[in-house]
Backbone and ligand atoms as CSV (ligand in chain L), in Angstrom:
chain,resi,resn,atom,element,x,y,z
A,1,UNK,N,N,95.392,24.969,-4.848
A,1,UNK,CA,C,95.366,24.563,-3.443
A,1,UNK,C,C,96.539,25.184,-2.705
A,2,UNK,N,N,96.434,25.624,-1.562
A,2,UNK,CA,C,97.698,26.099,-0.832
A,2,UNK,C,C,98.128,25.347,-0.312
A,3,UNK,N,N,99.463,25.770,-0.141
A,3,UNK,CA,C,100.280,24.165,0.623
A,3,UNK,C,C,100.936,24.747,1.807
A,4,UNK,N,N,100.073,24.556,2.669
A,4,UNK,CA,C,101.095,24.668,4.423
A,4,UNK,C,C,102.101,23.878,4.163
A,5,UNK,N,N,103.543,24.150,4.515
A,5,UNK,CA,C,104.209,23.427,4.580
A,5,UNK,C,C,104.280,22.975,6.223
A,6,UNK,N,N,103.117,22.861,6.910
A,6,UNK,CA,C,103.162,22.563,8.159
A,6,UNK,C,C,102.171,21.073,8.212
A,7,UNK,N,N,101.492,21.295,6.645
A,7,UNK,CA,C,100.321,20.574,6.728
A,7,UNK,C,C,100.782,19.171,5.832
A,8,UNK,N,N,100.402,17.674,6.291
A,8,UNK,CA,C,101.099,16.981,4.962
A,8,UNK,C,C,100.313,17.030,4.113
A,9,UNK,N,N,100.638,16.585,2.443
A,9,UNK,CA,C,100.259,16.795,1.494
A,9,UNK,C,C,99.683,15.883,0.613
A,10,UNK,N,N,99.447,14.869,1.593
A,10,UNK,CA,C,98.417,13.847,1.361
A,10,UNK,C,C,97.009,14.046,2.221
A,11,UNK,N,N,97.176,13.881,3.665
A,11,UNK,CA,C,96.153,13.754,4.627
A,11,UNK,C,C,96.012,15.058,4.921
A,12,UNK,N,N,96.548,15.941,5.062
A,12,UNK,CA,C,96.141,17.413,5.264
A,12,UNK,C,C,96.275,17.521,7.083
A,13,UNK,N,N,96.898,16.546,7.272
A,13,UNK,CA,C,97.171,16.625,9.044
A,13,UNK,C,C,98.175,17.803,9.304
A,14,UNK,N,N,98.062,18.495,10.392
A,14,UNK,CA,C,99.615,18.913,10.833
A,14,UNK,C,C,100.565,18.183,11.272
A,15,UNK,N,N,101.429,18.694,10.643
A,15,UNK,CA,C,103.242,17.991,11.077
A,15,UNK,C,C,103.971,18.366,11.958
A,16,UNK,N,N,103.860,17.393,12.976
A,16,UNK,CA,C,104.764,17.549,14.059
A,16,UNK,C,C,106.320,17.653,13.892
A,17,UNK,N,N,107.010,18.207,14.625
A,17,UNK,CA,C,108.739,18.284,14.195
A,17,UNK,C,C,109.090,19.066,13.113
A,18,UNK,N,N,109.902,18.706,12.223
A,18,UNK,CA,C,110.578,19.489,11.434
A,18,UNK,C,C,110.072,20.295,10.443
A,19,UNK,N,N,110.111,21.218,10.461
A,19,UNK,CA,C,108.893,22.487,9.332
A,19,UNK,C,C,108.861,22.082,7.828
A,20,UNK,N,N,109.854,21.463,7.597
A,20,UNK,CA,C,110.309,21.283,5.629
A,20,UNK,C,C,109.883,19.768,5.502
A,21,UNK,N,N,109.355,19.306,6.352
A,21,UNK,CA,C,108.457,17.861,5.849
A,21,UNK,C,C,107.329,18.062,5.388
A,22,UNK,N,N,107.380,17.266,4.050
A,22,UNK,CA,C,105.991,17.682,3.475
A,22,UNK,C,C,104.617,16.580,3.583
A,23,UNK,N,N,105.139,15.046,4.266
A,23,UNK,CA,C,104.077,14.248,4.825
A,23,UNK,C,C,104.338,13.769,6.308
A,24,UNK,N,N,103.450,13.562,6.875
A,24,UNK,CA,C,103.153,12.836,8.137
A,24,UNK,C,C,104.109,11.533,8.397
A,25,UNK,N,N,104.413,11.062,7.298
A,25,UNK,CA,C,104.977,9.549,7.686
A,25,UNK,C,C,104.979,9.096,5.898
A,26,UNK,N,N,106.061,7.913,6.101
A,26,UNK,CA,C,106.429,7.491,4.664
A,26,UNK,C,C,104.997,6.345,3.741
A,27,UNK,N,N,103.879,6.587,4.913
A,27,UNK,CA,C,102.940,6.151,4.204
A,27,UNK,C,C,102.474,6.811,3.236
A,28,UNK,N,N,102.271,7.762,4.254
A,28,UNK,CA,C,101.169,9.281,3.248
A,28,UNK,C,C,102.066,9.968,2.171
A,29,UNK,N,N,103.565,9.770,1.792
A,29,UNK,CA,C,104.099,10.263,0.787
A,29,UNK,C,C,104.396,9.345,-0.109
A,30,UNK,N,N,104.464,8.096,0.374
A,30,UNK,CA,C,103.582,6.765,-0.833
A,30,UNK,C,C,102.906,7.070,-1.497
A,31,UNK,N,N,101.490,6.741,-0.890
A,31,UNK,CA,C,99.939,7.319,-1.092
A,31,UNK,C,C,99.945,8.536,-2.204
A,32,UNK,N,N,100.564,9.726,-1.843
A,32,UNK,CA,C,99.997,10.922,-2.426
A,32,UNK,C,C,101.526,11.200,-3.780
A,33,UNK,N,N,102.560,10.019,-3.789
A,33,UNK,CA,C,102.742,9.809,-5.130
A,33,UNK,C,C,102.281,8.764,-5.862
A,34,UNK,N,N,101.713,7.651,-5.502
A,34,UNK,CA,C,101.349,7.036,-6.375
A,34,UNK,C,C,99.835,7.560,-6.931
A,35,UNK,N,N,98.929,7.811,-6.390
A,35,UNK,CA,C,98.759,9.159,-6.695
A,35,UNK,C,C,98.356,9.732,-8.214
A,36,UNK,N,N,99.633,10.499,-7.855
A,36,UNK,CA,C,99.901,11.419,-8.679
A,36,UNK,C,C,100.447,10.744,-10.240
A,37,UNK,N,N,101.130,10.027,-9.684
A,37,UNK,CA,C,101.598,8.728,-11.293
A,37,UNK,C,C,100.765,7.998,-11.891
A,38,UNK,N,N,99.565,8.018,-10.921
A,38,UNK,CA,C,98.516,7.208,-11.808
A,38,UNK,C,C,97.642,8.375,-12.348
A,39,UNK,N,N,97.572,9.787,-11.579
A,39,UNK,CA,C,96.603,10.472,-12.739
A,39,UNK,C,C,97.838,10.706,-14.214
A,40,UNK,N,N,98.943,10.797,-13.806
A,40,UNK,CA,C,99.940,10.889,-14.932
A,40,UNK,C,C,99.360,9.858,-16.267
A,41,UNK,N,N,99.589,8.888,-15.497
A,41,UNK,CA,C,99.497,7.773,-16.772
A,41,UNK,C,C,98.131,7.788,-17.335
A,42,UNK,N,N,96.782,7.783,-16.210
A,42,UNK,CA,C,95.969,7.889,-16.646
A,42,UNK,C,C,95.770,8.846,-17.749
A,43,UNK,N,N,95.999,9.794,-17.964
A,43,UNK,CA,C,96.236,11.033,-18.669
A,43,UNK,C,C,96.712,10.523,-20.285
A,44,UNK,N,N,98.338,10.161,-20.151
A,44,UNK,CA,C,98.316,9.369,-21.049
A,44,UNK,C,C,98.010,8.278,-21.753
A,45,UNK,N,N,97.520,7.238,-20.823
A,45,UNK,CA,C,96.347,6.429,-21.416
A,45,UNK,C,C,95.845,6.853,-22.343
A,46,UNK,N,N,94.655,7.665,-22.175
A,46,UNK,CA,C,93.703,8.494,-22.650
A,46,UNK,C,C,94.070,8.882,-23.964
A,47,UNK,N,N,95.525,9.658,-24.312
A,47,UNK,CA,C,95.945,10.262,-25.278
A,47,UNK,C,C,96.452,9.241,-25.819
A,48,UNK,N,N,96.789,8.047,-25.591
A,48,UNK,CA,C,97.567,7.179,-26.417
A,48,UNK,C,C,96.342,6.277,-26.580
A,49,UNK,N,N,95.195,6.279,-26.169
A,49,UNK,CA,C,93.838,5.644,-26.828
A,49,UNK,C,C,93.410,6.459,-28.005
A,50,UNK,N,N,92.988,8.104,-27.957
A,50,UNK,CA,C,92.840,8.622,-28.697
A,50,UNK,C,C,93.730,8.874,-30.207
A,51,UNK,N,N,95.041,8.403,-29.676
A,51,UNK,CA,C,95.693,8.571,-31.354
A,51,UNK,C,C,96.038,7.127,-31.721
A,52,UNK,N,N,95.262,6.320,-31.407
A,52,UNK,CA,C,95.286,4.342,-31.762
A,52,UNK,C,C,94.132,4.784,-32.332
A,53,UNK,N,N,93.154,5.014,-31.923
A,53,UNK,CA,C,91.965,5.485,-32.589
A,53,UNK,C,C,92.356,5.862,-33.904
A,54,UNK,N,N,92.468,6.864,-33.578
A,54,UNK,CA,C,92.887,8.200,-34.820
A,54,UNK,C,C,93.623,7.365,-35.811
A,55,UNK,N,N,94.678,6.795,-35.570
A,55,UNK,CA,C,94.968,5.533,-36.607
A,55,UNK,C,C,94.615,4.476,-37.324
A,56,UNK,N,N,93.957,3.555,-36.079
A,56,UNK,CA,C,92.607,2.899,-36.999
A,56,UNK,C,C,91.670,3.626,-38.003
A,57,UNK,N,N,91.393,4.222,-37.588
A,57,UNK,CA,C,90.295,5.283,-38.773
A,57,UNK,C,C,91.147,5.351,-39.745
A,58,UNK,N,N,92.267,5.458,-39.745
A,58,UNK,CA,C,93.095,6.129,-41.195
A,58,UNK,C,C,93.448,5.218,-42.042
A,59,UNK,N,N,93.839,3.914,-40.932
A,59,UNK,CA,C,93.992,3.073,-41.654
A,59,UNK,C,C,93.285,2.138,-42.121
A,60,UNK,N,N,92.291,2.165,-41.998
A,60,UNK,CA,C,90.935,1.693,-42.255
A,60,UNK,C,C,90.817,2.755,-43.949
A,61,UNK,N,N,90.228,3.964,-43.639
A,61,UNK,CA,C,90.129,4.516,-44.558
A,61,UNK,C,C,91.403,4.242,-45.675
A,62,UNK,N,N,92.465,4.313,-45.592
A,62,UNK,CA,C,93.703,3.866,-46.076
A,62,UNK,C,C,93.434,2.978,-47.361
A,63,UNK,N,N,93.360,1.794,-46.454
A,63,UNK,CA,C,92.775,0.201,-47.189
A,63,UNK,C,C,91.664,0.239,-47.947
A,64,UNK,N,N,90.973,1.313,-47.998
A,64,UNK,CA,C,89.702,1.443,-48.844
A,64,UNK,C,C,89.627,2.877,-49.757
A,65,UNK,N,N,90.954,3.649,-49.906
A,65,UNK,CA,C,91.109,4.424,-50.469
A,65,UNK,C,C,91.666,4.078,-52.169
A,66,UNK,N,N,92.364,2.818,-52.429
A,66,UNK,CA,C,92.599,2.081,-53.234
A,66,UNK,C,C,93.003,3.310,-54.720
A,67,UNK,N,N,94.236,3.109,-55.182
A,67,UNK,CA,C,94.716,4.248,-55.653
A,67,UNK,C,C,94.785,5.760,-55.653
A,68,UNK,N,N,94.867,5.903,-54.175
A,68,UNK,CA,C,95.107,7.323,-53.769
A,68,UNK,C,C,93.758,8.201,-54.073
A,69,UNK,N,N,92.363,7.452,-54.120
A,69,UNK,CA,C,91.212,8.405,-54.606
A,69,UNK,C,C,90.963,9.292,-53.081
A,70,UNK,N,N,90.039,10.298,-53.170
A,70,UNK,CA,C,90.441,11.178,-51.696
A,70,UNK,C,C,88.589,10.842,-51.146
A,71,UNK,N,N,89.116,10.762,-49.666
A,71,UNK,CA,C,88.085,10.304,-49.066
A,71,UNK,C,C,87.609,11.972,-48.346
A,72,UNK,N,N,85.812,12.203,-48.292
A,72,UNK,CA,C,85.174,13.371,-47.704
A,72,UNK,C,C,85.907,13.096,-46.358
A,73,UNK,N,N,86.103,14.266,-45.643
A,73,UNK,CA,C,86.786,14.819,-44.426
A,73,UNK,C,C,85.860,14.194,-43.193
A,74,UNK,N,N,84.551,14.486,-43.435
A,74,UNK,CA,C,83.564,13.952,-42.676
A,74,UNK,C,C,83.243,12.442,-41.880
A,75,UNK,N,N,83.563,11.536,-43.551
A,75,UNK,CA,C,84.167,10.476,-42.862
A,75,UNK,C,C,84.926,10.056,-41.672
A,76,UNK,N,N,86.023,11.339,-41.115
A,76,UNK,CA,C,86.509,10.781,-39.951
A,76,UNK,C,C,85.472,11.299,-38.734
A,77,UNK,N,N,84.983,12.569,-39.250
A,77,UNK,CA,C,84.603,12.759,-38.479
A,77,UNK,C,C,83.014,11.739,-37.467
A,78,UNK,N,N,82.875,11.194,-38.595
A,78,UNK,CA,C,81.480,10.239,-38.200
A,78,UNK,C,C,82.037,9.069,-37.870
A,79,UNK,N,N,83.696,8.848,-37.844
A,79,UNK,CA,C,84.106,7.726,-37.076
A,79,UNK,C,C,84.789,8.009,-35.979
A,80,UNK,N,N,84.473,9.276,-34.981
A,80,UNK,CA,C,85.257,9.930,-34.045
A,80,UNK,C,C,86.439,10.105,-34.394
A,81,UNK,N,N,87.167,10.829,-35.188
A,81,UNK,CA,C,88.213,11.099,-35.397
A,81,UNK,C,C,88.522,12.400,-34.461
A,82,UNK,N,N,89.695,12.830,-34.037
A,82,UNK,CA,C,90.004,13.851,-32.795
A,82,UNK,C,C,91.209,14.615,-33.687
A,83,UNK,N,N,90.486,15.560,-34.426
A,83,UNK,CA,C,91.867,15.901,-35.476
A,83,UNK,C,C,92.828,16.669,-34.147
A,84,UNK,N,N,92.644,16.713,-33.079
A,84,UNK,CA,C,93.615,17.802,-32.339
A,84,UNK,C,C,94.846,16.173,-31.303
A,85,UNK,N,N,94.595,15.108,-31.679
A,85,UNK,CA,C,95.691,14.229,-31.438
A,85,UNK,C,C,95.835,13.689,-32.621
A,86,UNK,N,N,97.210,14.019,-32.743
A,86,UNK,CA,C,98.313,13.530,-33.876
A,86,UNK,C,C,99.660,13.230,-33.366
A,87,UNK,N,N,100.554,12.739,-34.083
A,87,UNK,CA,C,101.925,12.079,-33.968
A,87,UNK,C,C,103.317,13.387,-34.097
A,88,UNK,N,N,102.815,13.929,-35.147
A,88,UNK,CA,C,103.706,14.866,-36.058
A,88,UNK,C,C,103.184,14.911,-37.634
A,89,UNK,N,N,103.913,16.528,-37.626
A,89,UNK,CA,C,103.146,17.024,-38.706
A,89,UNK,C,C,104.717,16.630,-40.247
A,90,UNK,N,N,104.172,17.381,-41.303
A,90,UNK,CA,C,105.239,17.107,-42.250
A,90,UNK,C,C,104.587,17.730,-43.137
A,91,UNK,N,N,105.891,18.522,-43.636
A,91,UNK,CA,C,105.616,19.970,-45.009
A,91,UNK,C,C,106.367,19.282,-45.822
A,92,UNK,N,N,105.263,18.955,-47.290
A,92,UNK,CA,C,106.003,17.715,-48.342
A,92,UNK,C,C,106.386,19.099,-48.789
A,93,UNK,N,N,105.273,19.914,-49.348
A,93,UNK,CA,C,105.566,21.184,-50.512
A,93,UNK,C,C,105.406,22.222,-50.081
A,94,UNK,N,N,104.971,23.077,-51.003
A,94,UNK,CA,C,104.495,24.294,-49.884
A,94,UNK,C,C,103.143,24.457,-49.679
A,95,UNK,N,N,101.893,23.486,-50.379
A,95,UNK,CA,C,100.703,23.193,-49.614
A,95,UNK,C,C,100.306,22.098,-49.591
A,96,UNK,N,N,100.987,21.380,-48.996
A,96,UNK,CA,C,101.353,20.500,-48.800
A,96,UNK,C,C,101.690,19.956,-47.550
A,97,UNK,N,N,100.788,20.224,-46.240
A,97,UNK,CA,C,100.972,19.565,-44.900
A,97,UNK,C,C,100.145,18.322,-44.677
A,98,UNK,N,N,101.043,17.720,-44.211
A,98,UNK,CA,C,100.578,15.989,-43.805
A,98,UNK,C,C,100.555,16.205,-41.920
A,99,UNK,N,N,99.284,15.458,-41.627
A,99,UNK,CA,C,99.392,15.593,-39.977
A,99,UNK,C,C,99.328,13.791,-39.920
A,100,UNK,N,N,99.724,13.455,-39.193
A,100,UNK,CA,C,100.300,12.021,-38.899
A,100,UNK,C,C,99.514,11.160,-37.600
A,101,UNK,N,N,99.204,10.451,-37.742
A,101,UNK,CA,C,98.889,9.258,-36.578
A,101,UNK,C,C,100.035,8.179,-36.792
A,102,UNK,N,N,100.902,8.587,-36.053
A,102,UNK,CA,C,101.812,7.286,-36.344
A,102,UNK,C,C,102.098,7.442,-37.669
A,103,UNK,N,N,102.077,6.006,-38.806
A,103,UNK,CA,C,102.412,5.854,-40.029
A,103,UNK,C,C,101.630,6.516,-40.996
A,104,UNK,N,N,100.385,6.500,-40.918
A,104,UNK,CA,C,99.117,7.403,-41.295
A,104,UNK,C,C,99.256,8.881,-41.370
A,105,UNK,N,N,99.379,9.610,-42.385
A,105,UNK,CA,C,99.251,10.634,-42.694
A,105,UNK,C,C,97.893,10.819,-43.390
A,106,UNK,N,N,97.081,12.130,-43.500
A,106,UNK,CA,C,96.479,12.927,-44.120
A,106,UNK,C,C,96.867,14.113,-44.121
A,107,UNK,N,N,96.269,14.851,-45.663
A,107,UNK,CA,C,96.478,16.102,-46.062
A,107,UNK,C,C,94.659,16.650,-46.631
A,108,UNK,N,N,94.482,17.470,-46.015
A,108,UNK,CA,C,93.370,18.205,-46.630
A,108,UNK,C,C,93.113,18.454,-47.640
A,109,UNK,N,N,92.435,18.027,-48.640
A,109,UNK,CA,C,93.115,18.575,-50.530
A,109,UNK,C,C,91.188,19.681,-50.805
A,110,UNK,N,N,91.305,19.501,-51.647
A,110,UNK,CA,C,89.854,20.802,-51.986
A,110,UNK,C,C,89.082,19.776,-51.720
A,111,UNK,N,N,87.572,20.762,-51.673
A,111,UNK,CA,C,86.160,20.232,-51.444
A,111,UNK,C,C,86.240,19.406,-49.983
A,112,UNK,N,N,86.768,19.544,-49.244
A,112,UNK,CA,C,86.629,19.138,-48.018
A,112,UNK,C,C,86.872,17.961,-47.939
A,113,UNK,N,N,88.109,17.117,-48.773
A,113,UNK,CA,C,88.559,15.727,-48.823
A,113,UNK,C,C,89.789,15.383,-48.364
A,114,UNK,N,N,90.134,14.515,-47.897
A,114,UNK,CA,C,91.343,13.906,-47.757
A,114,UNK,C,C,92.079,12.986,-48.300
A,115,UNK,N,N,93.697,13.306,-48.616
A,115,UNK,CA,C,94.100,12.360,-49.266
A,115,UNK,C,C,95.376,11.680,-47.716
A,116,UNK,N,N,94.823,10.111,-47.855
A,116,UNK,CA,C,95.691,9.550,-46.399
A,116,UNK,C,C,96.743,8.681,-47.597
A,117,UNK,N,N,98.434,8.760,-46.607
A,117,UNK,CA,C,99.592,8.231,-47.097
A,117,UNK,C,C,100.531,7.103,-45.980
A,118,UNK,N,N,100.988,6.594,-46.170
A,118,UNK,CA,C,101.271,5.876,-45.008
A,118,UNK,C,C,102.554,5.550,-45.005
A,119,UNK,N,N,103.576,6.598,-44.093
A,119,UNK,CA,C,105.201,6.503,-44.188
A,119,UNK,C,C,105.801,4.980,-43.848
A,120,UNK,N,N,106.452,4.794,-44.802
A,120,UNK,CA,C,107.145,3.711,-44.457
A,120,UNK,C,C,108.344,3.108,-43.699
A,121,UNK,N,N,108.976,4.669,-43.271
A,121,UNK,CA,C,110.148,5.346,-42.752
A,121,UNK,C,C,110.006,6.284,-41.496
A,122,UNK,N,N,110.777,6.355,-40.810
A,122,UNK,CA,C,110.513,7.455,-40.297
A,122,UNK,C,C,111.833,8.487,-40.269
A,123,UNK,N,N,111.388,9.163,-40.663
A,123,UNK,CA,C,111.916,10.602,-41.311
A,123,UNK,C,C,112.341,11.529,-40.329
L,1,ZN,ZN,ZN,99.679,12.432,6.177
């Protein structure tokens, strides 16, 4: 969008008086930050729903993994899992990457399985 700086940047009116005002009045620069803080948060909402998610699933799977046996990959995927939101990653070995939801880790191991770990620390 171009921005007249003649024009305000809420209502799109022209601005009378001083050229470097960027709204009409201290309404419309209310307005067009709150705004902007709510698509913010909304935003993160969103991402902080998606990796609560992503955690439940793990930890779900977790609790039913019962001596470290490795659960098919698919599984998350048929419980909406979003492998592209995570917490942080972690290199135990050298093949050996853990991607994290919070306390919940998984590592990819062969045949398309996962083995999930759950830090007790944070590191
Ligand atoms: Zn305005």
């Amino acid at each position: 969008m171009e921005t007249n700086p003649k024009q305000c940047l809420h209502c799109a009116k022209k601005i009378a008086g001083r050229t470097d005002k960027k709204f009409c009045n201290s309404h419309c620069r209310s307005s067009y930050h709150n705004h902007f803080y709510s698509d913010r948060s909304n935003y993160m909402r969103r991402v902080n729903g998606l990796l609560l998610r992503n955690r439940k699933i793990l930890a779900d799977l977790f609790a039913l993994q019962r001596g470290g046996t490795t659960v098919p990959l698919s599984e998350l995927y048929v419980k909406g899992f979003s492998p592209s939101h995570f917490t942080h990653q972690q290199q135990k070995d050298k093949n050996q990457l853990f991607t994290y939801c919070y306390e919940f880790g998984y590592q990819i191991t062969e045949k398309n399985c996962i083995k999930i770990i759950q830090q007790t620390s944070i590191e």
